[in-house]
C-alpha positions as CSV (number, residue, x, y, z in Angstrom):
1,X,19.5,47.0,17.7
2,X,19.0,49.1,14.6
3,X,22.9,49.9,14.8
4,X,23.9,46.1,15.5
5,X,22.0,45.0,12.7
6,X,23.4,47.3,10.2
7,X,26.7,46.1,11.0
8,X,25.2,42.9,10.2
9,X,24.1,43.9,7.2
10,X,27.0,45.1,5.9
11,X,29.2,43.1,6.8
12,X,27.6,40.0,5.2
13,X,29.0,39.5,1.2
14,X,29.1,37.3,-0.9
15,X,32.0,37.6,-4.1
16,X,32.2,35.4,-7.0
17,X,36.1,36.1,-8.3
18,X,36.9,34.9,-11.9
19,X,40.2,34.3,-12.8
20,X,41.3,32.7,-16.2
21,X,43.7,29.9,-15.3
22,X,45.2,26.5,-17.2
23,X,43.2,23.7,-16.7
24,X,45.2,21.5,-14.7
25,X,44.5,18.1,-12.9
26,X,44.3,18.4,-9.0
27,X,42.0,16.3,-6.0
28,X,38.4,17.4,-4.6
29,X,37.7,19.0,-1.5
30,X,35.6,16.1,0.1
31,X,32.4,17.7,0.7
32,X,32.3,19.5,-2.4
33,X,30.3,18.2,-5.3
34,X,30.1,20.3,-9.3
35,X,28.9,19.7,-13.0
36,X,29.2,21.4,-15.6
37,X,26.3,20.3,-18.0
38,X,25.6,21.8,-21.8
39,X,21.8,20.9,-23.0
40,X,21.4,21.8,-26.8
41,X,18.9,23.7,-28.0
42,X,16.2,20.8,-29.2
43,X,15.1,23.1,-32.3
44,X,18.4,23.0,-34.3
45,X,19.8,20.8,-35.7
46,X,23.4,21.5,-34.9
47,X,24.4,20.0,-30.9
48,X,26.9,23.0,-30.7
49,X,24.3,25.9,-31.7
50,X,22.3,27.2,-28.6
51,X,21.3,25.3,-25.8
52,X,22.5,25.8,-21.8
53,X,25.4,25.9,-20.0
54,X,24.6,25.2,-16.3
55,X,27.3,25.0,-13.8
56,X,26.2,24.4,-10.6
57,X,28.3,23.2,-7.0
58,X,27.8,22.8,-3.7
59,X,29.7,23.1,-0.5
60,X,28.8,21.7,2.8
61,X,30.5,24.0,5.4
62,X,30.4,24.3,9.1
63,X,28.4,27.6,10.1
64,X,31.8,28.7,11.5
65,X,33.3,29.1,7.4
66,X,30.7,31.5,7.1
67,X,29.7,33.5,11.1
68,X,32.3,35.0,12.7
69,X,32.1,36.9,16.2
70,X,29.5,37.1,19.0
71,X,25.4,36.6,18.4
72,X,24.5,39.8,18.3
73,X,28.2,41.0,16.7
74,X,28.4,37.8,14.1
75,X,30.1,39.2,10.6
76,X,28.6,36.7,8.1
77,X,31.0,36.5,4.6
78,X,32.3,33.8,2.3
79,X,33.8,34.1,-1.3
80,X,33.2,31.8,-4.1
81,X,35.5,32.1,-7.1
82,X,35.1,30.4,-10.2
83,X,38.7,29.8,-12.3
84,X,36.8,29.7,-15.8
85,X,38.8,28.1,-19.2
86,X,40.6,30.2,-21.4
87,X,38.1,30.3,-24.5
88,X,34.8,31.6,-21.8
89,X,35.9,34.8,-20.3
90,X,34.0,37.1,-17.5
91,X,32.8,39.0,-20.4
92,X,31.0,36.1,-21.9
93,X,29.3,35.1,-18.2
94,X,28.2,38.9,-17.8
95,X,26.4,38.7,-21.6
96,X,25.0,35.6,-21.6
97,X,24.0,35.2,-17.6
98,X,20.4,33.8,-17.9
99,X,17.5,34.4,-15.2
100,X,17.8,31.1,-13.7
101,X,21.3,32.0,-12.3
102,X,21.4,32.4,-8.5
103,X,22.9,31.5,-5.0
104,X,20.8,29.4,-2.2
105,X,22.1,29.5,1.2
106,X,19.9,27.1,2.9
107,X,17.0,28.0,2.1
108,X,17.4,32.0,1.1
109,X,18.0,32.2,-2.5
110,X,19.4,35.8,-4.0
111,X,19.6,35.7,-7.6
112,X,22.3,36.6,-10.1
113,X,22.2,39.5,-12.4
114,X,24.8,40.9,-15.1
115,X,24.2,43.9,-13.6
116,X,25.0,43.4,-9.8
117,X,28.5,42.2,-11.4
118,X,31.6,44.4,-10.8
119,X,35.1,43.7,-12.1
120,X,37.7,44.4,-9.2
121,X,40.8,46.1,-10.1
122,X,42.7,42.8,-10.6
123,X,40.4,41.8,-13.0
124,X,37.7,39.3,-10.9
125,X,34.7,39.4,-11.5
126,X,33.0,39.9,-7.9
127,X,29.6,40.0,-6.7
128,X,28.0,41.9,-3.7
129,X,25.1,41.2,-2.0
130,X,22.5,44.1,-1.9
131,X,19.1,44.2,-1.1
132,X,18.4,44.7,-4.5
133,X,18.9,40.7,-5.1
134,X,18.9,39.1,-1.8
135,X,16.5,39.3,0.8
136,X,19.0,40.1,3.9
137,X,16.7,40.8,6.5
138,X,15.3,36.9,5.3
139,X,18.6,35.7,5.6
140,X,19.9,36.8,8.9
141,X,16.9,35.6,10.2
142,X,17.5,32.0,9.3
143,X,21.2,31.9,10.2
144,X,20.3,32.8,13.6
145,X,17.7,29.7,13.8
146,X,21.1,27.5,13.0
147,X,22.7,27.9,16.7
148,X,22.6,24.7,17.6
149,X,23.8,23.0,13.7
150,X,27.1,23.7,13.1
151,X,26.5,22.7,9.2
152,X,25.4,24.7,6.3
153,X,24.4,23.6,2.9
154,X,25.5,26.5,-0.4
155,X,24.4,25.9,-3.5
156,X,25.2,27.6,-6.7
157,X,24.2,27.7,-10.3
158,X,25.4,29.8,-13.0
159,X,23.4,28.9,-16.4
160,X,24.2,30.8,-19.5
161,X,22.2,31.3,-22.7
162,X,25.3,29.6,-25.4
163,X,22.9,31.5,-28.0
164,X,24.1,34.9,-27.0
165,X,27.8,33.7,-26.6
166,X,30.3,36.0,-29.1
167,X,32.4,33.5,-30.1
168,X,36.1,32.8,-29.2
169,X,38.9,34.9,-29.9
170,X,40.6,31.5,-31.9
171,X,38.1,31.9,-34.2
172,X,39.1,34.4,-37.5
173,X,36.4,33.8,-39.4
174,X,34.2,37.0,-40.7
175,X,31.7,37.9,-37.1
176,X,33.4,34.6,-35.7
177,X,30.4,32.9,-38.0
178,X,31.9,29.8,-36.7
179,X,31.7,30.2,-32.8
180,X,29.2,32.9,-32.0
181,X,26.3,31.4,-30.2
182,X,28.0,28.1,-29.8
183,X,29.5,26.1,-27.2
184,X,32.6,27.2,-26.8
185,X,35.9,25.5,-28.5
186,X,38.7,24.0,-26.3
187,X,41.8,22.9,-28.2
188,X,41.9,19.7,-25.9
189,X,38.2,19.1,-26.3
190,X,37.4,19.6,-22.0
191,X,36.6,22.7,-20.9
192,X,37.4,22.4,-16.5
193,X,35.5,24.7,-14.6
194,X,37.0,25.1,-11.1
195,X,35.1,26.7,-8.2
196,X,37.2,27.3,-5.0
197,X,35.1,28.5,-1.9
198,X,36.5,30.9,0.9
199,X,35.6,31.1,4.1
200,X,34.8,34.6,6.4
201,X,38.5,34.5,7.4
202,X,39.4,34.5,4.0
203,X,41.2,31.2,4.0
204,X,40.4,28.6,1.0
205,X,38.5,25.7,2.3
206,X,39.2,23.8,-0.7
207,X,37.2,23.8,-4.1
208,X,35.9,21.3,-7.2
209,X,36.4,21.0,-10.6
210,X,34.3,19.3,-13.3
211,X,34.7,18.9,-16.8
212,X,32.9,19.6,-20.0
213,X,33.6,18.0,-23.3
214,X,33.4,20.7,-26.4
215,X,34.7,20.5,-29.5
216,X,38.0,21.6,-31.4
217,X,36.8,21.0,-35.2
218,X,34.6,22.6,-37.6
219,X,33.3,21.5,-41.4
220,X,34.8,23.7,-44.1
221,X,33.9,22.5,-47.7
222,X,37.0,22.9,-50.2
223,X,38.0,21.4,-53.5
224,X,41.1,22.9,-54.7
225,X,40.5,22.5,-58.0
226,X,37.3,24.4,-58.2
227,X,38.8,26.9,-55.7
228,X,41.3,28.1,-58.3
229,X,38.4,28.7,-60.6
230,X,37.9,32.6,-61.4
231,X,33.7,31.1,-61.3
232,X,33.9,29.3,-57.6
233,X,37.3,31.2,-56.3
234,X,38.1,33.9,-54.2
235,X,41.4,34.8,-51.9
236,X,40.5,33.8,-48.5
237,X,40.2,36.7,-46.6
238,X,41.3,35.0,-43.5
239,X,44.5,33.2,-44.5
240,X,44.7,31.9,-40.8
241,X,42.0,29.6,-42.1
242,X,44.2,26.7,-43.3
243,X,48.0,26.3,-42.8
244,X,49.4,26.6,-46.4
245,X,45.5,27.3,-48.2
246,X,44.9,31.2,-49.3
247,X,41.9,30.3,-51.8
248,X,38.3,29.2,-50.6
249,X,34.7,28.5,-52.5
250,X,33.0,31.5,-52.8
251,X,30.3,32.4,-50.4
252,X,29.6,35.0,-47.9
253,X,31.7,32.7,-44.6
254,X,32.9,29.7,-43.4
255,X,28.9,28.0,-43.3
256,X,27.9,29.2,-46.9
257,X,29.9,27.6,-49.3
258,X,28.8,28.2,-52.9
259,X,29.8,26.2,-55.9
260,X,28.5,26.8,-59.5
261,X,29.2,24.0,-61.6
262,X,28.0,22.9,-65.6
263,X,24.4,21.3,-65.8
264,X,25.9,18.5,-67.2
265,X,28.8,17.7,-64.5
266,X,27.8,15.3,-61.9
267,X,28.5,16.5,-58.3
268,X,31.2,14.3,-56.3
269,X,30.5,15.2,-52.8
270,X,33.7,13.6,-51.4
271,X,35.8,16.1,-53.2
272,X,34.5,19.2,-50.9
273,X,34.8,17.1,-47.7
274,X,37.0,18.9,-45.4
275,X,37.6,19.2,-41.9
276,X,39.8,22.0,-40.0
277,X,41.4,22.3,-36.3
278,X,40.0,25.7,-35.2
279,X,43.6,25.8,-33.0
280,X,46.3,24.5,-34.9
281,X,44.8,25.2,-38.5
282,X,45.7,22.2,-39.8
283,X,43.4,20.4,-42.1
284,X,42.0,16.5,-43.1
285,X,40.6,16.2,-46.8
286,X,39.2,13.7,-48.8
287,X,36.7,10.8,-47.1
288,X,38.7,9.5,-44.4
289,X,37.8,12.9,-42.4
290,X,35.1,11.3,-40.5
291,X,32.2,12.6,-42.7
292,X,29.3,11.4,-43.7
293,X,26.5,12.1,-46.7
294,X,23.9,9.9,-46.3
295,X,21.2,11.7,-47.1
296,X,19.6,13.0,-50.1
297,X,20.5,16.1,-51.5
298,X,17.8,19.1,-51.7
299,X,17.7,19.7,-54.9
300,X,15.2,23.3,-56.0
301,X,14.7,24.0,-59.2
302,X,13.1,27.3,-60.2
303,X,12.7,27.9,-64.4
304,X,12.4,31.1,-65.4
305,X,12.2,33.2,-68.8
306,X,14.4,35.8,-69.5
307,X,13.5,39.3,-70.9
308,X,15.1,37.8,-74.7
309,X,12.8,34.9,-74.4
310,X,14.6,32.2,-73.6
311,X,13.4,29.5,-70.8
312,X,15.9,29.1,-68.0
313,X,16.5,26.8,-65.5
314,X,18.5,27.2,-62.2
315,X,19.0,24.0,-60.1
316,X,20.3,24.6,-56.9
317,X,21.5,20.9,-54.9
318,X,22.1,21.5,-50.9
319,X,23.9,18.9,-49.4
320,X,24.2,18.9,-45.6
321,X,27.3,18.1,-44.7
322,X,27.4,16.1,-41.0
323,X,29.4,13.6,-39.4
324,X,32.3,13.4,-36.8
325,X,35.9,14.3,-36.7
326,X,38.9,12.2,-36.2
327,X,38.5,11.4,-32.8
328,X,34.5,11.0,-33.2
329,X,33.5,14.4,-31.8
330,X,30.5,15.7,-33.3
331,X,30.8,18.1,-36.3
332,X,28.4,21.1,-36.4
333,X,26.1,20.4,-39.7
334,X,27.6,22.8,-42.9
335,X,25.0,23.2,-45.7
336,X,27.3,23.2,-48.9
337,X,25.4,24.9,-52.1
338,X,25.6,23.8,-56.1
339,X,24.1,25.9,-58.6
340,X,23.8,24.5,-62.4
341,X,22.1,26.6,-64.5
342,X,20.9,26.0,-68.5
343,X,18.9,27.6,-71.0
344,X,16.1,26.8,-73.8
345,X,15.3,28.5,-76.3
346,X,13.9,27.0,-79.9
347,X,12.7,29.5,-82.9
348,X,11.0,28.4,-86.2
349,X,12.2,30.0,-89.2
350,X,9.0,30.9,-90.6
351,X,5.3,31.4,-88.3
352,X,3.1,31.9,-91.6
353,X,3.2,29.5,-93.5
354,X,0.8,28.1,-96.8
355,X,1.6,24.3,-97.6
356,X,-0.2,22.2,-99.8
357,X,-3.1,19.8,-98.4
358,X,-2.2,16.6,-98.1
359,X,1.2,16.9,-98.5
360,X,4.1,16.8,-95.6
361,X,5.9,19.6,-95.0
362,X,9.3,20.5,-94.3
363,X,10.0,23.1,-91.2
364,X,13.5,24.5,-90.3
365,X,13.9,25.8,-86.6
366,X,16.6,26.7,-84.4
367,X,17.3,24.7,-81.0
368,X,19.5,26.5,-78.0
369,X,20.0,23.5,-75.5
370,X,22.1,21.9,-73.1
371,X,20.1,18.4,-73.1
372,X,20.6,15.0,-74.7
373,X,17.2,14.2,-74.1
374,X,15.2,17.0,-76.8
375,X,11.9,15.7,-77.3
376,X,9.9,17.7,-80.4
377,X,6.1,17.5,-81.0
378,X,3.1,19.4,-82.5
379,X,-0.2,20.3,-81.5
380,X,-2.9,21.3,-83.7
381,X,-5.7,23.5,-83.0
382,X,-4.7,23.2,-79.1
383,X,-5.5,19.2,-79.3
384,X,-3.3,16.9,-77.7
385,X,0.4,16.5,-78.3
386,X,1.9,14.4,-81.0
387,X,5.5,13.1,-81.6
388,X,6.8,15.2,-84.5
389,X,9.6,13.9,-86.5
390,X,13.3,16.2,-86.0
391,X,16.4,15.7,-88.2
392,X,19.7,18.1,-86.7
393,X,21.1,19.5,-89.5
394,X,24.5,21.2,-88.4
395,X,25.0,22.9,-85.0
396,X,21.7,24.1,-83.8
397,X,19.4,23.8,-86.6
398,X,16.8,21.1,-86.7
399,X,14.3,20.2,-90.1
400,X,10.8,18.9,-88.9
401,X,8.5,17.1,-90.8
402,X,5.0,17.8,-90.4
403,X,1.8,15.3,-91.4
404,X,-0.3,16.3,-94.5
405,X,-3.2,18.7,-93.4
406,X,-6.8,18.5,-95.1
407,X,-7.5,21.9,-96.8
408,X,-8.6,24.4,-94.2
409,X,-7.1,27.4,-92.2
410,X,-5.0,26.0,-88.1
411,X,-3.2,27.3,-85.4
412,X,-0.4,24.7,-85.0
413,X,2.0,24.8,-82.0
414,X,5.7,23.1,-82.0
415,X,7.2,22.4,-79.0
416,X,10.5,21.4,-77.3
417,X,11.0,19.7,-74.2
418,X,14.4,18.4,-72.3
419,X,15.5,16.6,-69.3
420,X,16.0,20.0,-67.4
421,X,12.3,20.1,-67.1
422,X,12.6,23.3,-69.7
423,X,10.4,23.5,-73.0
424,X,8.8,25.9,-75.0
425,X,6.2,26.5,-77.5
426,X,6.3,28.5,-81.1
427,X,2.6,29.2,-82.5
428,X,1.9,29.6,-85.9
429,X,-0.8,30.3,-88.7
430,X,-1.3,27.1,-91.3
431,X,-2.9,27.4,-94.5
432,X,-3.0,23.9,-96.3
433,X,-4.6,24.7,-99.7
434,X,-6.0,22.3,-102.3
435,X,-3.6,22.7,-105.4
436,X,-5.0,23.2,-108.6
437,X,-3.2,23.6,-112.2
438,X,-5.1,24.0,-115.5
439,X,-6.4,25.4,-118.0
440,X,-9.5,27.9,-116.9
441,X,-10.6,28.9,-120.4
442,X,-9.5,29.3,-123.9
443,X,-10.9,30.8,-126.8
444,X,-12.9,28.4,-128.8
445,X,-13.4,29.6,-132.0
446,X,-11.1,31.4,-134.0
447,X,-12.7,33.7,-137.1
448,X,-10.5,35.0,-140.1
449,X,-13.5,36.5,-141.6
450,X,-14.8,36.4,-145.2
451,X,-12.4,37.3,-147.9
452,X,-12.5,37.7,-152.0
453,X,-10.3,35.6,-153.7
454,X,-7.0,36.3,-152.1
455,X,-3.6,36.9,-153.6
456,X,-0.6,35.0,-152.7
457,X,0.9,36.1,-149.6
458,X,-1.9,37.6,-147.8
459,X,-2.9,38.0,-144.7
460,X,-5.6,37.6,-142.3
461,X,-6.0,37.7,-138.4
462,X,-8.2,36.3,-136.8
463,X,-11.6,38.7,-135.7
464,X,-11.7,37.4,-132.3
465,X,-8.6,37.6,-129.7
466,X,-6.7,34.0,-129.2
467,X,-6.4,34.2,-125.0
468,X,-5.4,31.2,-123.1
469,X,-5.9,31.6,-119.0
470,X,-4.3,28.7,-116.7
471,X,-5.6,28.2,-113.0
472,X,-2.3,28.0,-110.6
473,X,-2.7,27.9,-107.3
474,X,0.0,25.1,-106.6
475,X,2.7,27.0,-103.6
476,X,5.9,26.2,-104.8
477,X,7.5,27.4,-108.5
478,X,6.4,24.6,-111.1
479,X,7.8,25.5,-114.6
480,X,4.8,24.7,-116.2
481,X,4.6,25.6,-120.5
482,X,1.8,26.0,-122.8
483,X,2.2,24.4,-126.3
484,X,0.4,25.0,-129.6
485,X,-0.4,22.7,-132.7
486,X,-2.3,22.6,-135.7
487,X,-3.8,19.4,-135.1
488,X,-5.9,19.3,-138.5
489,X,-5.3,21.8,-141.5
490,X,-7.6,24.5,-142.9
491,X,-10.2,22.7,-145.6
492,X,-13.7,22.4,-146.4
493,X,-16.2,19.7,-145.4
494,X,-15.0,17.6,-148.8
495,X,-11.7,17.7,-148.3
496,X,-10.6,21.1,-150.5
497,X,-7.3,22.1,-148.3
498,X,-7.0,26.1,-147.8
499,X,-3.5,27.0,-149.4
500,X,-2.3,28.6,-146.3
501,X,-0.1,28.4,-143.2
502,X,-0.8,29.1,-139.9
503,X,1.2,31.1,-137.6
504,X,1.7,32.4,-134.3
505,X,2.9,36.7,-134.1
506,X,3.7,37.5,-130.7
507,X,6.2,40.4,-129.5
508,X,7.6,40.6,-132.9
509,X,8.6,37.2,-133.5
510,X,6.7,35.0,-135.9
511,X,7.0,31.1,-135.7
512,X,4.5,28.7,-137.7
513,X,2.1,26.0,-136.1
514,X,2.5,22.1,-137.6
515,X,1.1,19.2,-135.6
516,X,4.0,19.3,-133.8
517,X,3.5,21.2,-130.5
518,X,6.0,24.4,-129.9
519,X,6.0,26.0,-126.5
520,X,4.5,29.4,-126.5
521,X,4.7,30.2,-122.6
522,X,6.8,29.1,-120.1
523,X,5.9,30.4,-116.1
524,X,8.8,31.3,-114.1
525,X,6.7,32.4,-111.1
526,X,4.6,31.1,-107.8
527,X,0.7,32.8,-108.8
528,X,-1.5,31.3,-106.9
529,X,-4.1,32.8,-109.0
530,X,-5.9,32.8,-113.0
531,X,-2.6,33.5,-115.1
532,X,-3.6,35.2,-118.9
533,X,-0.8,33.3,-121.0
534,X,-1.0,34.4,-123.6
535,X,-2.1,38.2,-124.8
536,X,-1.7,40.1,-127.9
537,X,-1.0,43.5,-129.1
538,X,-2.5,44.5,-132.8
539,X,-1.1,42.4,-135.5
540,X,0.0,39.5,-133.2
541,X,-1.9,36.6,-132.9
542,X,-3.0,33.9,-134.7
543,X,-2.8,34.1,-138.4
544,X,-3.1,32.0,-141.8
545,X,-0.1,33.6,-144.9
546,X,-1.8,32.2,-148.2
547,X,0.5,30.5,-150.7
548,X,-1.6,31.0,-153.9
549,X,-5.0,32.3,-154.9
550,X,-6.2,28.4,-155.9
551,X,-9.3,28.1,-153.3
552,X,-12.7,27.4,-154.1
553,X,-15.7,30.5,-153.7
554,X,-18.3,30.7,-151.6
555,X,-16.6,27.8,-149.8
556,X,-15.8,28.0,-145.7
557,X,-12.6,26.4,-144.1
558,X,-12.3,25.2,-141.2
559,X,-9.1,23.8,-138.9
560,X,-8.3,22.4,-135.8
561,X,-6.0,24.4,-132.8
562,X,-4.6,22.4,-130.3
563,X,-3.8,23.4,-126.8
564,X,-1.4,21.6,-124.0
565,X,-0.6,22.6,-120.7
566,X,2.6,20.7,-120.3
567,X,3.3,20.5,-116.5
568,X,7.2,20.9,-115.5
569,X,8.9,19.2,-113.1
C-alpha cells in the first residue's frame, strides 16, 4: 500500500501556466464562473494607489476531468492556466502574490506561495503541489469518499497586493512614479483575465474570462509659458512624455510639479490643467480635459528672518488636482505646488535721536516691500500701537511724523506691517528736551574808575570784565545775535554830560555804541549749553575816548548799557 500510495502521490499536480496573450472576445465554458475585482485601499485618497486585486473562478467538473485509472491505481491531475493581459506579467503575480491566495478542491485547500512558483522552459508560470502547501494525504482521502458523485467543485483565488506592483513597462517616467503600486494601465481601459482549465488527460475542458476596467490616463500639470521659464523650466528628461513637448515644470517627477511664481501674480489654475494618454502620448490642455478644482487651495505660509535682517515670507498654495478624463474614467489625484516668496525689511535713518518737547518731529526710514497695503505705527514705552503718519518720498524712502513728546527720556518703537502678514519693528532712544534761549547773566555794573582831570583823547577801560553768557539748549542751529547800545549817555545826577564816547574793542577792531543797537555776536552753532558771548583779551572791552578836559570835579558819571538777544530765524 505504501508503494500504491506514493504513486498516488506523485502523480497528483496541480500547474497554473501563464501565458501573455491579446485580449480577445470569445464564449464561456457553461459551468465555469470568474471575476476579476480591484478594492482600493480605503486610506488614500487616490482609487488607483493600493488596494486588491482578487481573481477568483470556479469550475465544476466531473471527478473523471481530474481521476484517472483504477481505485487503488487512480493518477489524480488537472492544469489551470491563467492567460494574464499584457501590462501584468508572471513577474508581477510572483511579487505581489498575497497570503490569501490559494486553491480549494472541495473542501482541501493548499495555499499559494511566490515561492512554490517555477517558470517552465516556455516561459509559464507552473505550480506543483508538495506537501509543503497542500495537505495530500488530506486530499486523497476525500477524493476517495467521492465514488459514488461524479461531480467536483475547484475553486481558485489569486489576490495581489497592487501596493507592491512595479509599474508597467509603458510607463517612462523616473521609478515608473506614475504606475508603481497602482492598478495596472490598459490602453483600452479592460484588463481580460482568462483562465482555461485542463483536465488529467490534458485536454482543455473549456475556460472563462472576466474583465476589469483600469485606466489609460494620468494628470500632468503643464503651462507652456511658465515651462519655458529658466525659474519653473527644465528639459524633460523623458521626452516620451508628450508627443511634440521636451520642457516640463520643475519638480523631482510626474506627481511633484513645482511652480514659483511673483507674490503679486494671481494663480490661474486652468492654465496647468493637463491630461496625458500613458499609450499614445498624446495630450488634452486647457479646461475641457475633464478636470475639476473645486476645492480650496492649501495655502502654508512660513515667515522667516534672514541672517541680513530682513523678514521673509514664503507662501506655498497646493492645489489638488482631481477629476476625470475624456471618457469619465477616474484620474489619480496630482498635488500641483506654488511658491511666492517676499521680503520686509524697513530701517530708520537715525535710532538716537533728541527732539524738542512738544514739537513734532520729522523721521526719515527706508521701506523694502512688495505690498500695497504698508501700514506704519509707533509705540511708546511698549504701550499700545498708534497710527503714525508716512509720506513716500522717492523709491523706498518714507518721512514719518511723530506727535510732540512732553520733556522726558522713551523707548519708542516704529513699525511696519503688510498684507503678506510680514512686519517689523526699529527701537529707538527719545530725548524730548524743553528748549530754552536767553540770556543767563551779564555784568551789571561797569566801573571806569576815578580819574584827574583828563586830557582830550584819553582812555579808560573799564575795572571789571564786560561778559555776556546766553543759555541755548534749543537742538537745531538758530542764528541767534547779541546787540549792544548806549541807551542813556554818561552824565551826573543834574544833567552835566561826560565829554566822551563809548566804545566796544574786541579782536582788534574798534566800533562805537549809540542808541542804536550793533550786533556784537552772531552763533553759528547747535550748544546745547551756557555760551560766553562775549570775552576779552587786555585792552578790549568796553571803553569811554574823552573829547576835551571840560567835566566837572569831584563829580561821578553814570550811563546806561543796553543788552538784546536778537533771536534769528
Amino acid at each position: 500500500m505504501l508503494i500504491k500510495f506514493s504513486r498516488i502521490i506523485l502523480a497528483l499536480m496541480l500547474i497554473f501556466h501563464v501565458t501573455l496573450i491579446p485580449n480577445i472576445a470569445h464564449a464561456n465554458t457553461p459551468g465555469f464562473t470568474g471575476s476579476a475585482t480591484y478594492t482600493p485601499d480605503p486610506t488614500a485618497n487616490d482609487v488607483w494607489s493600493g488596494g486588491k486585486l482578487s481573481l477568483k473562478n470556479e469550475f465544476k467538473v466531473k471527478k473523471v476531468d481530474i481521476q484517472d485509472g483504477e481505485l487503488l491505481n487512480k493518477v489524480t491531475k488537472f492544469k489551470i492556466v491563467w492567460k494574464l493581459p499584457p501590462n501584468l506579467t508572471q513577474a508581477d503575480i510572483t511579487t505581489a502574490l498575497s497570503e490569501d491566495s490559494y486553491v480549494l478542491v472541495g473542501t482541501q485547500k493548499g495555499m499559494l506561495k511566490p515561492e512554490n512558483f517555477t517558470t517552465t522552459a516556455a516561459g509559464d508560470l507552473e505550480y506543483v503541489l508538495s506537501d509543503k502547501t497542500f495537505n495530500l494525504l488530506a486530499l486523497i482521502a476525500w477524493l476517495l469518499t467521492l465514488l459514488l458523485n461524479p461531480d467536483v467543485t475547484i475553486q481558485t483565488n489569486i489576490e495581489l497586493d497592487v501596493a507592491k506592483l512595479p509599474g508597467s513597462v509603458n510607463d517612462y517616467s523616473p521609478n515608473r512614479v506614475l504606475t508603481k503600486g497602482k492598478l495596472p494601465p490598459r490602453d483600452t481601459k479592460t484588463m481580460a483575465f482568462t483562465t482555461e482549465f485542463i483536465n488529467v488527460k490534458d485536454v482543455s475542458k473549456g475556460d472563462f474570462t472576466s474583465n476589469l476596467a483600469t485606466w489609460n490616463t494620468y494628470l500632468s500639470p503643464w503651462n507652456q509659458v511658465v515651462a519655458d521659464s529658466t525659474l519653473n523650466g527644465k528639459n524633460d528628461i523623458t521626452p516620451l512624455e508628450v508627443n511634440g513637448i521636451s520642457r516640463v515644470l520643475q519638480g523631482t517627477n510626474y506627481k511633484t510639479r513645482n511652480v514659483q511664481l511673483p507674490i503679486k501674480q494671481n494663480i490661474d489654475i486652468s492654465t496647468y490643467q493637463r491630461t496625458v494618454n500613458l499609450f499614445s502620448k498624446t495630450a488634452i490642455l486647457g479646461t475641457n480635459n475633464g478636470l475639476v478644482q473645486n476645492r480650496a487651495p492649501v495655502v502654508e505660509d512660513k515667515i522667516t528672518e534672514l541672517a541680513n535682517g530682513k523678514k521673509q515670507l514664503i507662501r506655498q498654495s497646493t492645489y489638488n488636482l482631481f477629476g476625470t478624463d475624456g471618457t469619465g474614467t477616474t484620474l489619480s489625484p496630482v498635488p500641483l505646488v506654488f511658491k511666492q516668496e517676499t521680503l520686509l525689511d524697513f530701517k530708520l535713518a537715525d535710532t538716537q535721536l533728541k527732539i524738542p518737547a512738544g514739537k513734532e518731529t520729522k523721521l526719515k526710514g527706508l521701506l523694502e516691500s512688495e505690498g500695497t497695503d504698508n501700514k506704519f505705527y509707533y509705540k511708546i514705552n511698549g504701550g499700545a500701537a498708534k497710527d503714525l503718519t508716512a509720506i513716500k518720498l522717492d523709491g523706498q524712502n518714507y518721512e514719518f511724523t511723530l506727535p510732540g513728546f512732553s520733556a522726558g527720556t522713551y523707548t519708542v518703537v516704529i513699525g511696519v506691517s503688510n498684507e503678506y502678514k510680514l512686519g517689523k519693528e526699529v527701537g529707538m532712544n527719545v530725548v524730548a528736551q524743553q528748549e530754552e534761549l536767553k540770556i543767563s547773566s551779564i555784568t551789571d555794573t561797569l566801573d571806569f574808575g576815578t580819574h584827574e582831570i583828563p586830557k582830550p583823547g584819553d582812555i579808560f577801560y573799564s575795572e571789571t570784565p564786560f561778559l555776556v553768557k546766553v543759555l541755548d539748549t534749543q537742538l537745531t542751529l538758530n542764528k541767534w545775535k547779541v546787540a549792544l547800545a548806549l541807551e542813556s549817555a554818561f552824565q551826573t545826577v543834574d544833567g552835566s554830560y561826560l565829554p566822551a564816547d563809548v566804545f566796544l574793542a574786541k579782536n582788534g577792531q574798534k566800533q562805537q555804541l549809540t542808541n542804536s543797537l550793533i550786533d556784537v555776536y552772531e552763533n553759528t552753532q547747535v550748544n546745547n549749553k551756557v555760551v560766553d558771548t562775549i570775552a576779552f583779551k587786555e585792552h578790549e572791552g568796553i571803553h569811554i575816548q574823552m573829547k576835551s578836559s571840560n567835566v566837572l570835579l569831584n563829580r561821578e558819571y553814570k550811563g546806561t548799557l543796553k543788552v538784546v538777544l536778537k533771536k534769528g530765524p
